[in-house]
C-alpha positions as CSV (number, residue, x, y, z in Angstrom):
1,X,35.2,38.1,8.2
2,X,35.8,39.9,11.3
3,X,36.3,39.2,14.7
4,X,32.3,40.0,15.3
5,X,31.0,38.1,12.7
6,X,33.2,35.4,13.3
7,X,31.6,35.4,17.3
8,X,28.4,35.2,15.7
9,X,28.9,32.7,13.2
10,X,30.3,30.6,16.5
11,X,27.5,31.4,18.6
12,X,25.0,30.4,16.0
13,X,27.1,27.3,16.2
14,X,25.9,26.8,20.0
15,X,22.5,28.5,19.6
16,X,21.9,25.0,17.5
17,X,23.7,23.0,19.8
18,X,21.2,24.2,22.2
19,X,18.0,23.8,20.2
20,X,19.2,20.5,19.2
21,X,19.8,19.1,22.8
22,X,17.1,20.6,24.1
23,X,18.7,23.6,26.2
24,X,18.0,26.6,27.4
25,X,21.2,28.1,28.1
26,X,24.7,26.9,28.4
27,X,27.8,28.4,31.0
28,X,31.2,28.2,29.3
29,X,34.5,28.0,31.9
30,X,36.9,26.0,30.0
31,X,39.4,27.8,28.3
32,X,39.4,26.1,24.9
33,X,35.5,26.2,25.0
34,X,35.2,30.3,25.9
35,X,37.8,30.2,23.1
36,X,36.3,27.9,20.7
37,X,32.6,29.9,21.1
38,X,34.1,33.3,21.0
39,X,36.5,32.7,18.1
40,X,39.8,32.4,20.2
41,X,39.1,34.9,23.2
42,X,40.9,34.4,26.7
43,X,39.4,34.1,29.8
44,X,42.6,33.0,31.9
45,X,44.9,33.7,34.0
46,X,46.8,30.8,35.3
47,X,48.0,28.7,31.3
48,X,47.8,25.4,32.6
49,X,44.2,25.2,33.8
50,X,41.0,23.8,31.9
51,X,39.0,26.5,33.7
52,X,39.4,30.5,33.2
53,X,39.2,33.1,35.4
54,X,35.9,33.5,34.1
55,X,32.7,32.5,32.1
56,X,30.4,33.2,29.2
57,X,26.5,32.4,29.4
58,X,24.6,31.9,25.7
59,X,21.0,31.3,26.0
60,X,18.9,29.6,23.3
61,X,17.7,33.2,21.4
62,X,21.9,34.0,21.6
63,X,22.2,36.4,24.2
64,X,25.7,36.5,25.4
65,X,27.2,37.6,28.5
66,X,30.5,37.8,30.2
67,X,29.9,36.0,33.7
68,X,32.6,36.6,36.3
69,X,34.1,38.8,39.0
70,X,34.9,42.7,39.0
71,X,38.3,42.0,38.8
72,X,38.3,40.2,35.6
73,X,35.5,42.4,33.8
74,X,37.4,45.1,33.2
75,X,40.1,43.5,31.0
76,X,37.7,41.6,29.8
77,X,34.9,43.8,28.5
78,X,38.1,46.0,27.0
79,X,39.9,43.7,25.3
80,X,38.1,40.7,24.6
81,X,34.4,40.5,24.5
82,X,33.2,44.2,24.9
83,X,33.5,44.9,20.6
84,X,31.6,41.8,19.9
85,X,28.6,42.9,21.8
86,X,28.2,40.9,24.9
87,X,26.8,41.8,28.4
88,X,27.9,41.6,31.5
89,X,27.0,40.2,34.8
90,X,29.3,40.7,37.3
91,X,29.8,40.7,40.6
92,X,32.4,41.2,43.4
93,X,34.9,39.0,43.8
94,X,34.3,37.7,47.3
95,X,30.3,37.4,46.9
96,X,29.8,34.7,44.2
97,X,30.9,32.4,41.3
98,X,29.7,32.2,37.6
99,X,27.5,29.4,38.3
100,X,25.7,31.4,40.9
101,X,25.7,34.4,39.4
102,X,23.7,33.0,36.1
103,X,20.8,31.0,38.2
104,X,19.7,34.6,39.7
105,X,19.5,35.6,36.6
106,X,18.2,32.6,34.3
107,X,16.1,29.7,34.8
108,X,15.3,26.9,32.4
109,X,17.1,23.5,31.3
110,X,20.6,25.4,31.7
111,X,24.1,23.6,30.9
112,X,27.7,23.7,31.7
113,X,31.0,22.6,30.7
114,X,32.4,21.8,33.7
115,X,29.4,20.4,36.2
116,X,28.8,23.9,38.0
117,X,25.1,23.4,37.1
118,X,22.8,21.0,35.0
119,X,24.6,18.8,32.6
120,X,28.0,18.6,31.9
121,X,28.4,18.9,28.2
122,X,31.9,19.2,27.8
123,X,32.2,16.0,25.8
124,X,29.1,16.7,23.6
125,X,31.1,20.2,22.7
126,X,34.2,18.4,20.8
127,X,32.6,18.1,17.8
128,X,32.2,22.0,17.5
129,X,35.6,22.6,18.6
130,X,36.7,20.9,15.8
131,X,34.5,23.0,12.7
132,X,36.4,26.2,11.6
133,X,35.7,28.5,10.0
134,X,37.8,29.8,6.4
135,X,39.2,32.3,8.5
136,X,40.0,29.8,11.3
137,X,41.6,27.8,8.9
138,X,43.8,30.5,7.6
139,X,44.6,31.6,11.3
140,X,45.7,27.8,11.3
141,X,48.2,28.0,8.3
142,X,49.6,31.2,9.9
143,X,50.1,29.3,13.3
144,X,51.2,26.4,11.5
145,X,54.1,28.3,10.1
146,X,55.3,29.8,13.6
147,X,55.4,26.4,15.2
148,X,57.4,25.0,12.3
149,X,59.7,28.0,12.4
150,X,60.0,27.1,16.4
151,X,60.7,23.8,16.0
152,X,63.2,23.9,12.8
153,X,65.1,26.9,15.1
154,X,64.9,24.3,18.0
155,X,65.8,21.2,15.6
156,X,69.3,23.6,14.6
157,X,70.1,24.0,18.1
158,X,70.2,21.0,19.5
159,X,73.9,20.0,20.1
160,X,75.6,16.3,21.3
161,X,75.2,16.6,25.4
162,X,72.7,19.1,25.5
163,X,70.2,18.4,28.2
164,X,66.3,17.4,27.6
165,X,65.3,20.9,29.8
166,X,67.4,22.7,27.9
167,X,65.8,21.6,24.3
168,X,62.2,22.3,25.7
169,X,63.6,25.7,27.3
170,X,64.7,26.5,23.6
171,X,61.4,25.0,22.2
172,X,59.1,27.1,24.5
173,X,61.5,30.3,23.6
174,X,60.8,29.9,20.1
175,X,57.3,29.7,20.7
176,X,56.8,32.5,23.0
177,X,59.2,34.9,20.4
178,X,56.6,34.1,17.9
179,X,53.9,35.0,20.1
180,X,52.4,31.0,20.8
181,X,52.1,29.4,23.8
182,X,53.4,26.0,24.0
183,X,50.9,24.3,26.2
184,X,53.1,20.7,25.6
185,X,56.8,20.4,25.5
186,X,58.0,16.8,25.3
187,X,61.4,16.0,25.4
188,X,63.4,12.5,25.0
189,X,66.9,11.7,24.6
190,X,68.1,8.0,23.5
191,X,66.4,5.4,25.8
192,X,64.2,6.9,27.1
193,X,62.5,7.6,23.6
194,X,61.7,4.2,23.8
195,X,60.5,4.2,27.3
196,X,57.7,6.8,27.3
197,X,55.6,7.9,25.0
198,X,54.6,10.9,26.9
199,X,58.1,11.9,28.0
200,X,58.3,14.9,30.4
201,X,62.1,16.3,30.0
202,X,64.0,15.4,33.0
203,X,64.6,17.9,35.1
204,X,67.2,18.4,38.7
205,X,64.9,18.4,42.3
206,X,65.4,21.1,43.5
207,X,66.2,19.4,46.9
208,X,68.0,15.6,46.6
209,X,66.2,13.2,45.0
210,X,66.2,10.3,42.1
211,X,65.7,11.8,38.8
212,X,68.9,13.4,37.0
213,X,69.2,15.3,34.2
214,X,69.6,13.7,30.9
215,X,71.3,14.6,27.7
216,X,71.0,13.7,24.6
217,X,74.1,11.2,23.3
218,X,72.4,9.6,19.8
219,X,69.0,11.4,19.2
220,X,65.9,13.0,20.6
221,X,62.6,13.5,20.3
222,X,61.4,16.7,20.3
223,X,57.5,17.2,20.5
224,X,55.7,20.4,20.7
225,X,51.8,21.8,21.1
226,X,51.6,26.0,20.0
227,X,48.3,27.5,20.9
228,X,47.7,31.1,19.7
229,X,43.9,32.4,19.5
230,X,42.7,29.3,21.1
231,X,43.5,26.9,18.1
232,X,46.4,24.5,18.7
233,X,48.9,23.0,16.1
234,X,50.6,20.3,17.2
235,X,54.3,18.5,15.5
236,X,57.2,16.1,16.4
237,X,60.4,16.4,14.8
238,X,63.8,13.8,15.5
239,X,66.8,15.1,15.5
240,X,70.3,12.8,15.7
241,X,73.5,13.9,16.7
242,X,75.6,10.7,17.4
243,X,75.1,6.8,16.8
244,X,71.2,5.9,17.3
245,X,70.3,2.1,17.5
246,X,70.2,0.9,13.3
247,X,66.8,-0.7,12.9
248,X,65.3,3.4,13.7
249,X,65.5,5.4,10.4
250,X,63.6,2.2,9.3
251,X,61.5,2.1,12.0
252,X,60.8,6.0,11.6
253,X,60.5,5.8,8.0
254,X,57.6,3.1,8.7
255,X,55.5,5.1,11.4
256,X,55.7,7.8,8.7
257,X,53.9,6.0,6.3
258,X,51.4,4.8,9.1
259,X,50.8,8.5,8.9
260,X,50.8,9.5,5.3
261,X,48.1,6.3,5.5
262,X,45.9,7.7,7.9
263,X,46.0,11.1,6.6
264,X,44.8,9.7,3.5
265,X,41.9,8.0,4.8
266,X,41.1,11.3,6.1
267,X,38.4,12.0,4.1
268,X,34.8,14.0,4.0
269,X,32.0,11.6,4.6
270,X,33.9,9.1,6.7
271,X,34.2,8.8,10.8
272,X,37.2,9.0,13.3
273,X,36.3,5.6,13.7
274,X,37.3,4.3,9.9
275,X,40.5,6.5,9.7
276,X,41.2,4.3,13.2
277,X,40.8,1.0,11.5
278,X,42.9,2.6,8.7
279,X,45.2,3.2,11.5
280,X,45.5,-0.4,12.6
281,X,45.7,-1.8,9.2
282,X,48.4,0.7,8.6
283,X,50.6,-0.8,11.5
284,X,50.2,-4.4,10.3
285,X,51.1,-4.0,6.8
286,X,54.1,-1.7,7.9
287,X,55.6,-4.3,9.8
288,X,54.7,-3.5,13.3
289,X,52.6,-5.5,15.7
290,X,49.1,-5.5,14.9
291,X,48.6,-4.0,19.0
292,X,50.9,-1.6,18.5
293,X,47.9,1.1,18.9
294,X,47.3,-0.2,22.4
295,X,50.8,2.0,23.5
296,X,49.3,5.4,23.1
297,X,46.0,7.6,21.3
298,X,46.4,8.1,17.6
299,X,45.3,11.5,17.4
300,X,42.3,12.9,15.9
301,X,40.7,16.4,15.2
302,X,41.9,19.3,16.4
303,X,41.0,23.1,16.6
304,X,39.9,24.9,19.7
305,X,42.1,21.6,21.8
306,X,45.0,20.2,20.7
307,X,43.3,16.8,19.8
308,X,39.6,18.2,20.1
309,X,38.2,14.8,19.4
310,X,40.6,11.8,19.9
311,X,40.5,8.4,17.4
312,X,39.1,5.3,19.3
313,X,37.6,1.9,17.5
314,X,34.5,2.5,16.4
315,X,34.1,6.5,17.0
316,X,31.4,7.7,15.1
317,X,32.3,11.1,15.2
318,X,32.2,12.3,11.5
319,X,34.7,13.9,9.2
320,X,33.4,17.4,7.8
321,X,29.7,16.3,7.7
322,X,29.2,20.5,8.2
323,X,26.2,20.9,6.2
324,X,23.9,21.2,9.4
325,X,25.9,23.4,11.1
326,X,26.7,25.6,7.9
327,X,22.4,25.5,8.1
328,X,22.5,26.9,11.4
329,X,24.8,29.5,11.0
330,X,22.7,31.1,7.9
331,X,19.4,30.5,10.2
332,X,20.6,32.1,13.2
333,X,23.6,34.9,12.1
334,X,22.4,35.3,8.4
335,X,25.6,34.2,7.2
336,X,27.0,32.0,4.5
337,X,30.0,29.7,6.2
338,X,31.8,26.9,4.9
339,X,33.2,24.9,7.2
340,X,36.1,22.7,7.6
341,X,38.3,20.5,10.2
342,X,42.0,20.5,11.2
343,X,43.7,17.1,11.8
344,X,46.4,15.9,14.3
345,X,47.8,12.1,13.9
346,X,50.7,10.4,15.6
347,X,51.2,7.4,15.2
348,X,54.0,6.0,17.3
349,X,56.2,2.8,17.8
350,X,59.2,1.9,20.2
351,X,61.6,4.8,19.6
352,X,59.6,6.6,16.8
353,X,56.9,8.9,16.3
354,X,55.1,10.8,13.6
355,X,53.3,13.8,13.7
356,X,52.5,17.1,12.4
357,X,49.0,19.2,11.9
358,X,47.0,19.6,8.8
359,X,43.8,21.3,8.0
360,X,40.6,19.6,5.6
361,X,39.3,22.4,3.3
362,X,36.1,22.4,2.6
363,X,36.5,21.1,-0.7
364,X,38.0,18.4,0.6
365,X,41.9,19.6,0.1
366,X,44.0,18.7,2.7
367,X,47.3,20.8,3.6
368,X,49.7,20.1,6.1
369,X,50.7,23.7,8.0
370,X,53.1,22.1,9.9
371,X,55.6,21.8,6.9
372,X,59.2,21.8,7.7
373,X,60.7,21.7,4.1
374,X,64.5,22.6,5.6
375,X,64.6,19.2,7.4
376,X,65.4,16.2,5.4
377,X,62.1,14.1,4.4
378,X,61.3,10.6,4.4
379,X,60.7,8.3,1.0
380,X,57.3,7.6,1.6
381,X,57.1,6.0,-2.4
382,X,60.0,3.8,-1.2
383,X,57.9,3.2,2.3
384,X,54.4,2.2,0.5
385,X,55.7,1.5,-2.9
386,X,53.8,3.6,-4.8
387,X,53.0,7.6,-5.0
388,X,51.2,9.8,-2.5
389,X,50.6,13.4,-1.9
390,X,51.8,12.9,1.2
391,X,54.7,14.7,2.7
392,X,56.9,13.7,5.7
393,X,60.0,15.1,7.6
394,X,62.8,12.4,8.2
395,X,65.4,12.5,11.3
396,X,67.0,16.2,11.0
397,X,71.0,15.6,11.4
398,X,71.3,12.2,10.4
């Protein structure tokens, strides 16, 4: 498929989103969304923003249009949205906004993702930023590969007393050499794996203040996000390079097996919601309080977001129920499209996390991308005493 069919085959996917809700139009600005309708177009500038630089309008029939200022069409219509057939409405850069600029033009029941007009439909959007495409998922096993080959040359670096900012410099290197950005670097050394699940690597003020540098004495934790094309694959590795406290490669070996069980229960048919309460089943029988899941998200789907729908109790959202939208892609671009999902758990407990990225064929296969098969890997028979397809990395070093 190429790059225009694919952008039709999307845009069918929000000319039913449309008809379905009852719209006459909808204005994308968020990054991941302009990416996620156009199959993995930018509208950016500044990389750590949920709005672009710019906008596109699809109305219900699936006319599209780039929406923005004269300083941003140009690129924009060149390299980006001019082969796949899309307008333009313009204007200059000190006389209006998107929003603006599509109510002289359109009237109706029109939408947005980000509350510049009507209805803010950002959250009712996750659901398509989550179907791919075959070709989506093969753009997923080819960026799964370059943010496994970034983290194993990261993993190999790391050295006793290196600092945290160093180890993300390093991780965000890789990345970029490889063409990905890497939206997240998380870096933590020792305690303060235990400390925050979210960990920030600690860097000097630049004028006096109370955060120092740390480096790592025992192990890290090393997590990254790589976003190429608008898809994001997300993985954690552990890497140990002096004495680490001895109840953690049991502890780690555990939280992989929370995650070998919940990408199990990963499965066609079902709803974020049951591959949750797999989730906090998981913890219990693995020997971890049963709240554990209270200390951070689980994950969920990914694709055009790094978790594009996140886990909660009860979440209704389903797992590859595509047939709808495979419907509406032969109803409004003629095409025949199987569809599938990408997943993105991580499980976590005090000093240990699991995670790495895996797409759901639309057969039902499931395949991590985010294989690292240099590092060492955990006995997950010996973890849930019996056999599963299921592959995990152990602590690299150790």
């Amino acid at each position: 498929m190429d790059e225009a069919k694919l952008f039709h085959a999307r845009k069918a996917l929000i000319q039913a989103f449309l008809r379905d809700n009852g719209y006459d139009g909808i204005l994308l600005s968020h990054a991941n969304n302009f990416a996620m309708a156009t199959g993995g177009k930018r509208n950016y500038i500044y990389q750590f923003s949920d709005n672009g630089a710019n906008s596109l309008f699809i109305d219900k029939y699936g006319a599209a249009y780039f929406v923005g200022n004269n300083i941003e069409e140009t690129r924009l219509m060149a390299e980006e949205l001019g082969a796949l057939g899309c307008e333009s409405l313009s204007y200059l850069w000190t006389e209006s906004n998107p929003a603006e600029r599509v109510r002289k033009e359109f009237s109706g029941n029109l939408v947005s993702d980000d509350g510049s007009f009507g209805e803010n439909v950002d959250g009712k959007l996750a659901y398509l930023r989550g179907l791919l495409t075959l070709d989506e998922l093969e753009k997923y096993r080819r960026l799964g590969k370059l943010a496994a080959e970034a983290m194993v040359a990261t993993v190999e670096s790391v050295k006793a007393g290196m600092c945290e900012a160093d180890i993300a410099a390093k991780l965000v290197s890789e990345g970029l050499k490889r063409r990905c950005q890497v939206p997240v670097a998380l870096i933590a050394a020792d305690e303060r794996i235990a400390q925050f699940r979210h960990p920030l690597p600690t860097e000097a003020p630049l004028l006096a203040g109370s955060l120092t540098e740390r480096a790592v004495r025992g192990y890290v934790m090393i997590v990254g996000c790589f976003l190429r094309e608008g898809l994001v694959a997300s993985i954690t590795r552990f890497v140990k390079v002096g004495d680490i406290p001895a109840h953690i490669p049991d502890a780690f070996a555990r939280v992989c097996g929370v995650d070998a069980l919940m990408q199990e229960a990963t499965e066609a048919g079902k709803t974020l919601g049951d591959v949750f309460a797999a989730c906090q089943s998981a913890y219990a029988t693995l020997g971890f309080p049963a709240n554990e899941w209270h200390n951070h998200h689980q994950g969920g789907t990914a694709g055009y977001a790094g978790r594009a729908c996140i886990a909660t109790p009860g979440e209704k959202s389903p797992i590859l129920n595509a047939d709808r939208w495979e419907r509406a892609i032969q109803e409004f671009a003629g095409l025949d499209v199987p569809l599938g999902h990408a997943f993105a758990w991580n499980p976590s407990a005090v000093g240990v996390k699991s995670e790495d990225t895996f797409i759901l064929l639309p057969d039902g296969t499931k395949e991590i991308v985010t294989s690292t098969p240099s590092l060492p890997r955990v006995d997950l028979e010996k973890v849930l005493g019996r056999k599963t397809d299921v592959k995990k990395n152990g602590i690299a070093g150790g």
